[in-house]
Structure formats: C-alpha cells, structure tokens
N, C-alpha and C positions, 0 to 999 in steps of 0.2 A: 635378898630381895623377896618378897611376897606377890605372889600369883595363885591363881583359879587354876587348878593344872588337873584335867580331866582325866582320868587311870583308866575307866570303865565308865560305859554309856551309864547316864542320871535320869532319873525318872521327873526330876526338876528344880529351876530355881536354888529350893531347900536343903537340895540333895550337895549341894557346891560345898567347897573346905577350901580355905585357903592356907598354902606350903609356902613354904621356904625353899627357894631353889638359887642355884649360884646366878650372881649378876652376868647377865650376856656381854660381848663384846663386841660392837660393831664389826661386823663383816663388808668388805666390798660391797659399794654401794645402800649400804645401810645407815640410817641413825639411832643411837641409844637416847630413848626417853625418859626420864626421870618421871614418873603417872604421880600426877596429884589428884586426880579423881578418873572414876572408870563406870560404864554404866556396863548393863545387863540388857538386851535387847531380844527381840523376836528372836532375832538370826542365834544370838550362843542360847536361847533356851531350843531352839532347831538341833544343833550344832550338839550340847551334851546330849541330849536325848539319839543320838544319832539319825535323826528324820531329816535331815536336811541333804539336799541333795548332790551333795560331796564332801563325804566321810572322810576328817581326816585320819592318820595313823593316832591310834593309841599309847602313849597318853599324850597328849596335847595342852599347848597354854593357850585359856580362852582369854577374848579379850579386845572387841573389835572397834568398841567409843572408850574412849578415853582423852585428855586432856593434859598437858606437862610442859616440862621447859629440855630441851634438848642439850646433851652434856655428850655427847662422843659424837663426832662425823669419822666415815670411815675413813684410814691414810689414803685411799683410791680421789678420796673426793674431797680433800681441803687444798 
C-alpha cells in the first residue's frame, strides 16, 4: 500500500514522499478503505508542518479527505 507517512515535521506540501508501507487490518470497530483518490487540505499542511494544534506522534500517516470503496469491516462488526 502507498501512503504520505510523515518521519519528521515538513516545511510543506513539497516536502511530502510517498512509501510503501504494509496493508492495515481492520481493528475492532474499524473499516479498511481501498483510497481511490485523496486530497491535501489546510488541516495535513497544519498537521506536517507541526503547527496545528494537536501534534501527533512521529512518524504518522497523513490523510484526512479521501474517497474509496470499502473492502474489510472489522469481525467485531459484521
């Protein structure tokens, strides 16, 4: 799976790279989305730059609009 995965605060936008990181599993109460498209917003250029005003732990997956078809519910909730 490919994600924006933040290591260290960005100075912006430009500063983003996108990784390769293992597919998640739904967890209790969660669903897994398949993202066919994702935007970039105020809030994750807040959010890398660390200015916003709840930092989370380092490194982080940004990623707060996006768009997809849903492929796992978790076993708690089918």
């Amino acid at each position: 799976m490919r994600a924006i995965v933040v290591k260290s605060w960005l100075k912006g936008p430009g500063d983003m790279e996108v990784s390769d990181i293992p597919v998640p599993v739904a967890k209790d109460g969660e669903l897994l989305v398949k993202v066919d498209s994702a935007g970039v917003n105020f809030f994750d250029v807040l959010m890398i730059a660390g200015k916003y005003q709840i930092k989370p732990a380092l490194p982080f997956t940004l990623g707060a609009e996006f768009s997809g078809t849903v492929v796992q519910i978790s076993p708690s909730d089918t």
